[in-house]
N, C-alpha and C positions, 0 to 999 in steps of 0.2 A: 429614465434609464432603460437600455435594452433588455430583455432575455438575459436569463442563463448564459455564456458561452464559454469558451475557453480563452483565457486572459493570459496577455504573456507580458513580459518586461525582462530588462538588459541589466547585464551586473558584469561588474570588474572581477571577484572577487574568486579567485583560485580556490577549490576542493582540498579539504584537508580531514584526514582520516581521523575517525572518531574515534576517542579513548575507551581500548578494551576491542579494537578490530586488529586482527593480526591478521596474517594472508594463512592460506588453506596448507595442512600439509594432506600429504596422500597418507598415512595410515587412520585409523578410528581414533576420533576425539569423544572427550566425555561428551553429554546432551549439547547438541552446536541451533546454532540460527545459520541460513547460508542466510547473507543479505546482497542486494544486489541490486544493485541504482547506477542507472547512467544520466551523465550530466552534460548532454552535447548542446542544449540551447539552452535559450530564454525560459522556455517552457517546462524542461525538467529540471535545470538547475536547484530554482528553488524548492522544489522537494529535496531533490539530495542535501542539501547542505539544512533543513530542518529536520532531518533525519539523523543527519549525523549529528546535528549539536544535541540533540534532544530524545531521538528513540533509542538509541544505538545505545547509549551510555547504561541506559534501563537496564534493558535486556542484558548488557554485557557484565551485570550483577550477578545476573543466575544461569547465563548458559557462554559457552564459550562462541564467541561472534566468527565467522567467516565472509571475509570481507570479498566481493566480487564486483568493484566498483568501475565507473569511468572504461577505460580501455578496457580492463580485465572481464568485462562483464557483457561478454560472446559467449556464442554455442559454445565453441573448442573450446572455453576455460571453463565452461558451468558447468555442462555435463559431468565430469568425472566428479566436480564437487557434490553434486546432487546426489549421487548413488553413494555419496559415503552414507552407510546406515545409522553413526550417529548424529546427522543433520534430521531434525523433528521438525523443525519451521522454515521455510521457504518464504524470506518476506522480501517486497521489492519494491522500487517506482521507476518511469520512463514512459516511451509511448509505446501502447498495446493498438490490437484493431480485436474486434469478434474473435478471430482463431491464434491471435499470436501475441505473444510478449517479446517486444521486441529490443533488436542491440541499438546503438547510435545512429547506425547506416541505416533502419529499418531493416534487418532481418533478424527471422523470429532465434530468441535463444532458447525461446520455447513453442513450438506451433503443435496444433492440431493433427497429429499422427505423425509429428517430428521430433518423436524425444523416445528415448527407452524410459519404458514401466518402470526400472526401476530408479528413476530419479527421481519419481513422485510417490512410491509403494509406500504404506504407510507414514505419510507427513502431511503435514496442515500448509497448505500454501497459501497465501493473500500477497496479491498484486495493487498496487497503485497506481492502476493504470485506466486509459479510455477502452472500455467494452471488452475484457478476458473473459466478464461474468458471460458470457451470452455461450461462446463455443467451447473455449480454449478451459475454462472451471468443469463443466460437464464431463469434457474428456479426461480431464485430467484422473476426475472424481473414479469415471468405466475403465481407467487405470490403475486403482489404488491408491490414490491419493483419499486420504481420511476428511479431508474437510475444505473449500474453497472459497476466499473472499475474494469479492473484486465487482467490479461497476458492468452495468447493463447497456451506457450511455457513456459520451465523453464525461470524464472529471473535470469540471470546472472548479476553480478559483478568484481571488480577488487581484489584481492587480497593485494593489498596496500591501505592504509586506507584513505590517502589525495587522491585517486582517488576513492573509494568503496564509499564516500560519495557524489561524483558526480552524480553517478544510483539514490541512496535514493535521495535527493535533487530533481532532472527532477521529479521523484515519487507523491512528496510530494508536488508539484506544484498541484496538482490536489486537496490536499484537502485544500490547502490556498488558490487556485482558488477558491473552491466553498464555502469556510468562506469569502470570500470577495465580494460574491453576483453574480458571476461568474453564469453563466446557466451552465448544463454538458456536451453541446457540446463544450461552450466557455472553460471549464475546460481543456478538452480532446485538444484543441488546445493549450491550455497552457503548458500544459505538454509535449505535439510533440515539440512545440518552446523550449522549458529549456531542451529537451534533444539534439536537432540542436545548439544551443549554445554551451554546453559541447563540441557537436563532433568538431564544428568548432575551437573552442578555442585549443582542443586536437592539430587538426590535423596543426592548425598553430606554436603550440610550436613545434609540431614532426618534422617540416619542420627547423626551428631553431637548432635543439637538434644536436649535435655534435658526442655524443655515440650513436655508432650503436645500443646498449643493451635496453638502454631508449628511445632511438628513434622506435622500437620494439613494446615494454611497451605502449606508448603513444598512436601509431596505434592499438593494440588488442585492447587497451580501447576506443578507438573511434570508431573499428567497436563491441563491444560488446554494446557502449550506443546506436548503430542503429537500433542491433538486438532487444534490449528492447522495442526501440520508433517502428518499425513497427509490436511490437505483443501487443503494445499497445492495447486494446480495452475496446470500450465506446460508448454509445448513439451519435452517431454524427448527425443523421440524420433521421426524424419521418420514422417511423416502425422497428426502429433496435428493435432487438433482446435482446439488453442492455438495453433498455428504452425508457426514454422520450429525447430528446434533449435539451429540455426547462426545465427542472425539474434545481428547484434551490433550498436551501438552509433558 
């Protein structure tokens, strides 16, 4: 098997909003999640739609969800959701580059000196996306943004779906970590642990596995959840770059 890379696959399968996502209104809500996934390919689909069956529902136990999905999830519709002050977490997936997170079209709904401070002023953002961690986290951070997850490198996954839900899952740990009171460093460890578990579990069926083919299979995707968990980055430690360490939720 190859390298790491980014792994895509085709699906019929229409987006449907996850229980407990209402759409945004304009006055203050109690403590909100803004979440915000676009589903234009191969490639981010299946994020959104393991996000929606699976984080979304979490979350939407303890905080009130703000849905910014598919179409709705542009510049002109996120901004004014963002500066609402009771949004605390900014969580997302789609394609980013180093300085942007971006809409469907590729352009940024959040870039590198293209946003108002106050849409990240006091809030924890985590992106699921290829390379935020590198520009676009930093900035956000010398803008008041409390704390920043997101990848150094593309996000890779599995091209099989009972394994591609492995990646999202370790992922996803980060924002059920920090809905549970979790600080962002204890977050960021959580997520390093739930992606060490994946590999290990991997690499002990792979040792079991009989077909050389699957046995193959098994190791790429244990060493692609490693390359994820060490481009992993997050506040771990006071003066990162990402944040605070202690910033919670």
């Amino acid at each position: 098997m190859s390298g790491p890379r980014r792994a895509t696959r085709t699906s019929a399968k229409k987006p449907r909003a996850a229980a407990g996502v209402r759409a945004a209104a304009a006055t203050p809500i109690p403590a909100a999640v803004l979440c915000i996934d676009t589903d234009s390919d191969a490639e981010t689909e299946p994020l959104f739609e393991y996000r929606q069956a699976h984080l979304y529902p979490e979350l939407g136990a303890s905080f009130t969800l703000v849905a910014a999905h598919g179409s709705d999830a542009t510049r002109a519709k996120v901004s004014p959701l963002a500066r609402n002050p009771s949004v605390r977490l900014i969580t997302g997936s789609g394609h980013g580059t180093a300085s942007a997170f971006n809409d469907a079209h590729n352009r940024p709904i959040f870039g590198v000196g293209e946003f108002d401070p106050r849409e990240v002023t006091g809030k924890i953002v985590h992106f699921l996306a290829c390379q935020t961690g590198l520009e676009l986290g930093p900035d956000f951070v010398a803008n008041g943004c409390r704390a920043y997850f997101g990848y150094d490198v593309d996000f890779v996954y599995s091209p099989f779906p009972d394994l591609a839900d492995l990646f999202f899952d370790a992922d996803s740990e980060i924002d059920r970590s920090l809905a549970n009171g979790l600080t962002a460093s204890e977050a960021h460890g959580a997520a390093v642990q739930r992606f060490q578990e994946h590999i290990d579990e991997l690499e002990g069926r792979a040792t079991r596995e009989t077909d050389p083919a699957r046995k193959d299979v098994l190791l790429w995707t244990a060493t692609a959840l490693e390359f994820n968990r060490d481009h992993l980055l997050g506040p771990r430690e006071a003066g990162s770059q990402w944040g605070d360490p202690g910033a919670h939720l």
